[in-house]
PAKOL-862785 format. One line per field, with one value per residue: residue in one letter; x, y, z of N, C-alpha, C, O, CB in turn; residue number from 1. Coordinates in Angstrom, 1 decimal, decimal comma, padded with zeros to 4 digits. Glycine has a CB too. Example, Ala and Ser with C-alpha at 12.3 -4.5 7.8 and 13.67 -1.06 7.14 Angstrom:
2
type = A;S $
n.px = 013,2;012,8 $
n.py = -005,7;-002,2 $
n.pz = 007,8;007,1 $
ca.px = 012,3;013,7 $
ca.py = -004,5;-001,1 $
ca.pz = 007,8;007,1 $
c.px = 013,2;012,9 $
c.py = -003,3;000,0 $
c.pz = 007,8;007,9 $
o.px = 014,2;013,4 $
o.py = -003,3;001,1 $
o.pz = 008,5;008,0 $
cb.px = 011,3;014,1 $
cb.py = -004,5;-000,6 $
cb.pz = 009,0;005,7 $
seq = 1;2 $
***
This chain:
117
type = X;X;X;X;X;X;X;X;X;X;X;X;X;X;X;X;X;X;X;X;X;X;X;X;X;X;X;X;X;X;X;X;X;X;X;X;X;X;X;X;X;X;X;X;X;X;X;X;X;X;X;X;X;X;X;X;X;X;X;X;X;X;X;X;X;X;X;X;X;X;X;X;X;X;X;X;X;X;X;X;X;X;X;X;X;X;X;X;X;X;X;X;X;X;X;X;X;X;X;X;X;X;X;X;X;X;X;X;X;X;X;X;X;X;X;X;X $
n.px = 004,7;006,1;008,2;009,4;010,2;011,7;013,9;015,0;016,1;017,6;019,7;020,5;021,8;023,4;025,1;025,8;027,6;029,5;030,5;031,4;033,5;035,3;036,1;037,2;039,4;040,3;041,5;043,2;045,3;045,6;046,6;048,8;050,6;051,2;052,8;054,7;056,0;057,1;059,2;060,6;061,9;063,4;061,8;060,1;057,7;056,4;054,4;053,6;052,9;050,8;048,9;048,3;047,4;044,6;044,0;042,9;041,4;039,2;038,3;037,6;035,3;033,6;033,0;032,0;029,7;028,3;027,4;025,8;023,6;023,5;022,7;020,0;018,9;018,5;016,8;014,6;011,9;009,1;010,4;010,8;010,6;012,9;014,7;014,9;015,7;018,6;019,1;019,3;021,5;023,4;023,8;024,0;026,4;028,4;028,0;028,8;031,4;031,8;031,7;034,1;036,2;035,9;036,3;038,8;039,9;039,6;041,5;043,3;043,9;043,2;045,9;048,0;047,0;048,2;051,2;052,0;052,1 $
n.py = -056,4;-054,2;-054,8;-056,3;-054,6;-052,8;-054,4;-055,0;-052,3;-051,9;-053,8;-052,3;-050,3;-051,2;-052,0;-050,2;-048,5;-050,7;-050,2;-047,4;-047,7;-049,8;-047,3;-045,6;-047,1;-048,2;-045,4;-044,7;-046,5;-046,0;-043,4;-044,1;-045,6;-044,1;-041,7;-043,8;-045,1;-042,6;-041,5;-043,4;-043,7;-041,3;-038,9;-037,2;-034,2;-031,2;-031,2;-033,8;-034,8;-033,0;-034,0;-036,9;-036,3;-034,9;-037,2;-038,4;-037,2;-036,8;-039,7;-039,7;-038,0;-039,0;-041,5;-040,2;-039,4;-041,9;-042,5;-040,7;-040,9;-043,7;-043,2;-042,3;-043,7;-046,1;-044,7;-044,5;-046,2;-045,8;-043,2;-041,7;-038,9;-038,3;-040,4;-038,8;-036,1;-037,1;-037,7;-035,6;-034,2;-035,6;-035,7;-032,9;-033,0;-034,4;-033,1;-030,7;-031,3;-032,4;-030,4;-028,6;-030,2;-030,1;-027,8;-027,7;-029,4;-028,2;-025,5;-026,6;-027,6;-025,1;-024,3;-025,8;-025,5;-023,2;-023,4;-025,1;-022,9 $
n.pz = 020,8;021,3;023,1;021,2;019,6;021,3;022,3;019,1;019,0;020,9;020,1;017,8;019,1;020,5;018,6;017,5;019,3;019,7;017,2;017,2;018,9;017,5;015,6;016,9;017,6;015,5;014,5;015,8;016,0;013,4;013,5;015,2;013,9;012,1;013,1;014,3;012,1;010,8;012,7;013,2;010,7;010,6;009,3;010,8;010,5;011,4;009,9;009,4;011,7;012,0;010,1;010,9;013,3;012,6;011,2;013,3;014,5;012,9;012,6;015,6;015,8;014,0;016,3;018,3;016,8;016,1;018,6;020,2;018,0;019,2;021,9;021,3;020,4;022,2;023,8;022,6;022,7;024,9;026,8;029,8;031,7;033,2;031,8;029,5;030,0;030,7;028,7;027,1;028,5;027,6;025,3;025,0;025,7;024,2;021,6;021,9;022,8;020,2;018,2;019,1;018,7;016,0;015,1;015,9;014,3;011,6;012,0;012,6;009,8;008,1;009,4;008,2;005,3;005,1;005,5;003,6;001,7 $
ca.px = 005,3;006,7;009,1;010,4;011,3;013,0;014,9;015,7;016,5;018,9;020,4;021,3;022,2;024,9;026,1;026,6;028,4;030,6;031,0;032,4;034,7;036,2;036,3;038,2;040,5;041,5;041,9;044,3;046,3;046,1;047,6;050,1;051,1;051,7;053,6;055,9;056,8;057,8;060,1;061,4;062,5;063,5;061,3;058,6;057,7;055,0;053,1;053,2;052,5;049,1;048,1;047,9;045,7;043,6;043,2;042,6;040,0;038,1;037,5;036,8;034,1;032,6;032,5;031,3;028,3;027,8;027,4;024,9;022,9;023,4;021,9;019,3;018,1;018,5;016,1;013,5;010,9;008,6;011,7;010,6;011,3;014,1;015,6;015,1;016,4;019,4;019,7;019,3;022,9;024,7;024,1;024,7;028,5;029,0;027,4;029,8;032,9;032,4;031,5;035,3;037,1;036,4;036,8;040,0;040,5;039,8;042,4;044,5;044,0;043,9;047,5;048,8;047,2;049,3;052,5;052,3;052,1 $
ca.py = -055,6;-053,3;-055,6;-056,5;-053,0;-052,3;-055,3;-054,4;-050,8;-052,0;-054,5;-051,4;-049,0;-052,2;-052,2;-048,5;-048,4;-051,2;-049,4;-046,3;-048,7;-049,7;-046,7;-045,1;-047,7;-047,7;-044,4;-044,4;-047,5;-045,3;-042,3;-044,5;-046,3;-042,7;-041,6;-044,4;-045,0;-041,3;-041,5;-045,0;-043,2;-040,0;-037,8;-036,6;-033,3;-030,8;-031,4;-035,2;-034,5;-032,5;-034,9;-037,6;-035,6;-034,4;-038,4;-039,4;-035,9;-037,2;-040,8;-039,5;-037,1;-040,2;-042,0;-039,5;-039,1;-043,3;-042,7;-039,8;-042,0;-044,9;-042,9;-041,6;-045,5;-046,5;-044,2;-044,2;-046,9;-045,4;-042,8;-041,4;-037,4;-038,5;-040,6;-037,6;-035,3;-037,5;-038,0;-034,2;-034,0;-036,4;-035,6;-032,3;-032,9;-034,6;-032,0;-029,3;-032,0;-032,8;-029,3;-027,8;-030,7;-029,9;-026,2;-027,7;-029,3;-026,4;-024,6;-027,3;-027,4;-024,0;-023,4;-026,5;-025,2;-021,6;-024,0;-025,6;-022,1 $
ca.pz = 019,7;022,2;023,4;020,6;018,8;022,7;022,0;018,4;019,1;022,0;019,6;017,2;019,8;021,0;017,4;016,9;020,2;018,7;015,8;017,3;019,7;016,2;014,8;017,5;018,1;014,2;014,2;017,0;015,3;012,3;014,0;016,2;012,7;010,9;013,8;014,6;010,5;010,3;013,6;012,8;009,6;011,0;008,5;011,5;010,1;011,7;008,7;009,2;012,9;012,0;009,5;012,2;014,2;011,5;011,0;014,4;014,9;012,2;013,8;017,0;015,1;013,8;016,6;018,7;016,0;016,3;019,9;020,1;018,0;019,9;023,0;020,9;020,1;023,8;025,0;021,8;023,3;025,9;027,9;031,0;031,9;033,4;030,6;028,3;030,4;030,7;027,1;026,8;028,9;027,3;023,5;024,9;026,0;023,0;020,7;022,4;022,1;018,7;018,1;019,6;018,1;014,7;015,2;015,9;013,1;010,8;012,7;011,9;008,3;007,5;009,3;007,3;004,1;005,1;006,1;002,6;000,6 $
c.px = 006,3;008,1;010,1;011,2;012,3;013,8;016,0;016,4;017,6;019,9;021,5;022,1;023,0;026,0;026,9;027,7;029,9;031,2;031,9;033,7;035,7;037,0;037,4;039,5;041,4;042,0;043,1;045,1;046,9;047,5;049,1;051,1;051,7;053,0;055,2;056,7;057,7;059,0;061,2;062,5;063,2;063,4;060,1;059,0;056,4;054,1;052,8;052,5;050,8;048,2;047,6;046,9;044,7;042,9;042,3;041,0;039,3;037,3;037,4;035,4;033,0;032,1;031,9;029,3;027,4;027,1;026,1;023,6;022,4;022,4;020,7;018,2;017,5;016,9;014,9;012,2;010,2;009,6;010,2;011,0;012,7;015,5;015,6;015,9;018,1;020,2;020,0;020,8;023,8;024,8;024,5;025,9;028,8;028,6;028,6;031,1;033,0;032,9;033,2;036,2;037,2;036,4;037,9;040,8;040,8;040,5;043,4;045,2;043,9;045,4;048,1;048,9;048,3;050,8;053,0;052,2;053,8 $
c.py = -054,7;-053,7;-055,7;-055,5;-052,8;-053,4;-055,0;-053,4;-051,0;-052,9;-053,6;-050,7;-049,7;-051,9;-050,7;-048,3;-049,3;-050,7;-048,4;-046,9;-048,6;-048,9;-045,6;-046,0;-047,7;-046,4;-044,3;-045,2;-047,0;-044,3;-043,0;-044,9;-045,3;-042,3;-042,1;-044,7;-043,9;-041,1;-041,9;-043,7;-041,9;-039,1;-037,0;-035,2;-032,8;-031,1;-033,0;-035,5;-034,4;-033,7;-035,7;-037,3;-035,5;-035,9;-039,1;-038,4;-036,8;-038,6;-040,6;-038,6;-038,1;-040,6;-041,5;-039,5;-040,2;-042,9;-041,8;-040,8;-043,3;-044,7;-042,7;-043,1;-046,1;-045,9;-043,9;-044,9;-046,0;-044,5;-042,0;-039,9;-038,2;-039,5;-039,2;-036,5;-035,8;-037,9;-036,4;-033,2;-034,4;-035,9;-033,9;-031,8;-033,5;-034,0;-031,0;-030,0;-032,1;-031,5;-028,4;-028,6;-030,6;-028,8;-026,6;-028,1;-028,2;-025,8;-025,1;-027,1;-026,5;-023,7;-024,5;-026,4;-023,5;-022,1;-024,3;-024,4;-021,3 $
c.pz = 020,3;022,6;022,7;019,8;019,9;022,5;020,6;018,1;020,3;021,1;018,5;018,0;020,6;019,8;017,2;017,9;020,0;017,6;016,6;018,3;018,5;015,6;015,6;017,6;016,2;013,9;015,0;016,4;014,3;012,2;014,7;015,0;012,0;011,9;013,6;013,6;010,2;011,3;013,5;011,7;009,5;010,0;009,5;011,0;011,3;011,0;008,9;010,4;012,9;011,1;010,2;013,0;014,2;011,5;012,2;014,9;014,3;012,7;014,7;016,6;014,7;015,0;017,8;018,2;016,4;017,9;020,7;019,3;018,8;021,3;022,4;020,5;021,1;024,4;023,9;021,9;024,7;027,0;029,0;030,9;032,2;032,2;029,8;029,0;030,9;029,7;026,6;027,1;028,3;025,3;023,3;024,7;024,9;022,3;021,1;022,4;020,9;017,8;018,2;018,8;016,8;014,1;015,2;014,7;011,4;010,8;012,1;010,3;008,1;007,8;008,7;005,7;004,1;005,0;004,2;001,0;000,2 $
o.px = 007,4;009,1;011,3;012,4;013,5;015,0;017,2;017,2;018,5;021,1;022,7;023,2;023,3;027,2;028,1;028,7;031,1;032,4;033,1;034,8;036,6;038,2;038,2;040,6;042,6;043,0;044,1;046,1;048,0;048,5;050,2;052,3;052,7;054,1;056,2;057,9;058,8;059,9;062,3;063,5;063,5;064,3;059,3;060,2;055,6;053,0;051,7;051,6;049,9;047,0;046,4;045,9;043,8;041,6;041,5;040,0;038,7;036,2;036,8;034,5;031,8;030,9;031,3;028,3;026,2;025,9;025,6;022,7;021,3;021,6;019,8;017,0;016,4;016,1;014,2;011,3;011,1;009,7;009,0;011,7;013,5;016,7;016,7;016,8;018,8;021,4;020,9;021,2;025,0;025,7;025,0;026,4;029,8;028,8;029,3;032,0;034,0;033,8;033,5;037,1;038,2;036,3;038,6;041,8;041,7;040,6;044,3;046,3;044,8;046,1;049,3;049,8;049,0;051,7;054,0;052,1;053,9 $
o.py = -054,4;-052,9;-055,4;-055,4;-052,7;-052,9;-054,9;-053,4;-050,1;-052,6;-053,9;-050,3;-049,0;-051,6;-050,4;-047,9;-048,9;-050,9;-048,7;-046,3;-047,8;-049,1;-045,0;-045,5;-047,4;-046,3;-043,7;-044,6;-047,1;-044,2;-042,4;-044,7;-045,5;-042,7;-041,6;-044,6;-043,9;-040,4;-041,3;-043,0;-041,4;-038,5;-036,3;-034,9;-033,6;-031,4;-033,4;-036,3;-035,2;-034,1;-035,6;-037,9;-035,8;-036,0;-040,0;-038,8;-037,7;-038,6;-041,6;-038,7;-038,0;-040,2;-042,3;-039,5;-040,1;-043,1;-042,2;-041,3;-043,8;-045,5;-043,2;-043,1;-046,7;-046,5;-043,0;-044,4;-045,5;-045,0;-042,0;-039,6;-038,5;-039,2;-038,8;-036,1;-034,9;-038,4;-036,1;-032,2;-034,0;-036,0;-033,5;-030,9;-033,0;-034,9;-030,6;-029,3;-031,9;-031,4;-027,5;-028,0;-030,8;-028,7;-025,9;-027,6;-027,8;-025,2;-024,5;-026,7;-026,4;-023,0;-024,1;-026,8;-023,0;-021,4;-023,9;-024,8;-020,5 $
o.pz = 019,7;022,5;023,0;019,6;019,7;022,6;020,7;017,2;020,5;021,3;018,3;017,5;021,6;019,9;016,9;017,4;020,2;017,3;016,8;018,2;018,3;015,2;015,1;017,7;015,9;013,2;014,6;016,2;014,0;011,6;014,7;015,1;011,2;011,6;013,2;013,8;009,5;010,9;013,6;012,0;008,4;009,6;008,9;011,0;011,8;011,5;008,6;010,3;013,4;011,3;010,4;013,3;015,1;011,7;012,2;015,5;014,9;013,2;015,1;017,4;015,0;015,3;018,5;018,8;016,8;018,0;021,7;020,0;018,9;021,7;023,2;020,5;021,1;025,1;024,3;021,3;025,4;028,1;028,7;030,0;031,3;032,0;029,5;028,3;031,4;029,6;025,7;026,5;028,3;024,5;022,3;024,1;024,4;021,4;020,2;021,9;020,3;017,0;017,3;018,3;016,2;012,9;014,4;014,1;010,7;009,8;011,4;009,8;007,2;007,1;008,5;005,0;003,2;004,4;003,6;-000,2;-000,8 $
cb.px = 004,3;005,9;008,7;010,0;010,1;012,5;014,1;015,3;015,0;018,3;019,4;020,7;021,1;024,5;025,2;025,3;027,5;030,2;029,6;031,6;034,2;035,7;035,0;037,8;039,9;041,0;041,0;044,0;045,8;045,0;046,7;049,9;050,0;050,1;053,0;055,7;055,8;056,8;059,8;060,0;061,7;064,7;060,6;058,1;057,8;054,8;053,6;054,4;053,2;048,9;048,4;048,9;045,3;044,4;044,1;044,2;039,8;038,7;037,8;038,1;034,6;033,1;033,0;032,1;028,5;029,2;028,9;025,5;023,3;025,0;022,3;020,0;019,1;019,9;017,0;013,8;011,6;008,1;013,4;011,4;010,7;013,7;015,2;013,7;015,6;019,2;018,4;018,2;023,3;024,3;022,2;024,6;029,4;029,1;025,5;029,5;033,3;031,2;030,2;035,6;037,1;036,0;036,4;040,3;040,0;039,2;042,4;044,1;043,3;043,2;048,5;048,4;045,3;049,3;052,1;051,4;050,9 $
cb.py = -054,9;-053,2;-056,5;-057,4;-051,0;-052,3;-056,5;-054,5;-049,6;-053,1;-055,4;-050,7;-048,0;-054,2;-052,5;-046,9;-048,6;-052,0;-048,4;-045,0;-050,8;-049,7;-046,2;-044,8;-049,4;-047,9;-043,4;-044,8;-048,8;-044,7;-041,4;-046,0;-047,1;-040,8;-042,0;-045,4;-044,9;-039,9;-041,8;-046,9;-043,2;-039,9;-038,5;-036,9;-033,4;-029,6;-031,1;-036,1;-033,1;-030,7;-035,5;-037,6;-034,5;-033,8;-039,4;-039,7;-034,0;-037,4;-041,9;-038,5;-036,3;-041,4;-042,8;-038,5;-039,0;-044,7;-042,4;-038,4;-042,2;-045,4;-041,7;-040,5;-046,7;-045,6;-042,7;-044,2;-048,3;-046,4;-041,1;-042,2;-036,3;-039,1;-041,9;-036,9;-034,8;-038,0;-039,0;-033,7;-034,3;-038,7;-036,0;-032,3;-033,9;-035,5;-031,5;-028,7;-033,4;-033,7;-029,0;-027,7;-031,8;-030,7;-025,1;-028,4;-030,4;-025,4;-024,6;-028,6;-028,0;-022,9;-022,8;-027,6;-025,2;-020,6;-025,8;-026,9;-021,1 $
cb.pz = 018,9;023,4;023,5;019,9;018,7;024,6;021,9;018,0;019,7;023,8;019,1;016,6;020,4;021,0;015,9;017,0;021,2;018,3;014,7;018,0;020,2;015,4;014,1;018,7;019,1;012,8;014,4;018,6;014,9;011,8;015,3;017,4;011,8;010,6;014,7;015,1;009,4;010,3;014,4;011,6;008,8;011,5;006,9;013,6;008,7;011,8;006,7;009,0;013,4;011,0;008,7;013,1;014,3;009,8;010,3;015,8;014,1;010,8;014,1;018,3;013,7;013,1;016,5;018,5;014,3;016,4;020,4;019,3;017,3;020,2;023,9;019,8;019,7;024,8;026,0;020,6;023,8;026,5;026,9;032,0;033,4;034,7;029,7;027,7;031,3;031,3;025,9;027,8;029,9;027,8;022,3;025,2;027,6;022,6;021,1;024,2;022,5;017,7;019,2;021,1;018,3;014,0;016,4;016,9;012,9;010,9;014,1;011,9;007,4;007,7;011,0;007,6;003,4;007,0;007,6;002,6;000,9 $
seq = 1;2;3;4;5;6;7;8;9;10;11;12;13;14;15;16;17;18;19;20;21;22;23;24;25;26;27;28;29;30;31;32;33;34;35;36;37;38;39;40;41;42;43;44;45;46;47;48;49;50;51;52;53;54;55;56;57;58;59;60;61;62;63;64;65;66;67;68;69;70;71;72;73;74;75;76;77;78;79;80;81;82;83;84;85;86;87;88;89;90;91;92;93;94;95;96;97;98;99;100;101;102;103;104;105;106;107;108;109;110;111;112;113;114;115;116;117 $
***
């Protein structure tokens, strides 16, 4: 039985890690796609600038989140001190990245809701 949950719990904690692959990489196509349309067209604005950002923060926020999970699956069959204390670092640094990045975005969006008054 053991086995097979560590198997199924590795099978999710592949997917989720896939997932956030995705979810970064559309975000980034999204952002490169907003970008290069507004250039092409010579309308790039700061405001069109931050939006971009805003969109690409947000999927890196997700898949940060996937990915914390995804460790959090890995290491939920029998962990060791040492896995936990290695899962204890890593959901750290991403807890403290996701944590600053979307302090950033806040930042963002309030000086864009100031920009647009």
């Amino acid at each position: 039985m053991r086995e097979w949950l560590q198997g199924f719990l590795q099978i999710v904690a592949g997917a989720a890690e896939t997932g956030a692959a995705v979810v970064i990489a559309a975000g980034m196509a999204k952002a490169l796609w907003d970008f290069a349309t507004r250039n092409l067209r010579g309308r790039c604005s700061g405001h069109g600038t931050a939006m971009g950002r805003l969109k690409l923060g947000y999927a890196l926020s997700l898949a940060l989140e996937l990915l914390i999970g995804a460790d959090i699956l890995k290491s939920a069959v029998s962990p060791t001190w040492a896995d936990l204390g290695q899962l204890a670092a890593i959901v750290g640094i991403r807890t403290v990245l996701n944590y600053f990045l979307l302090f950033e975005m806040r930042v963002l969006t309030k000086e864009e809701g100031r920009a647009g008054d």
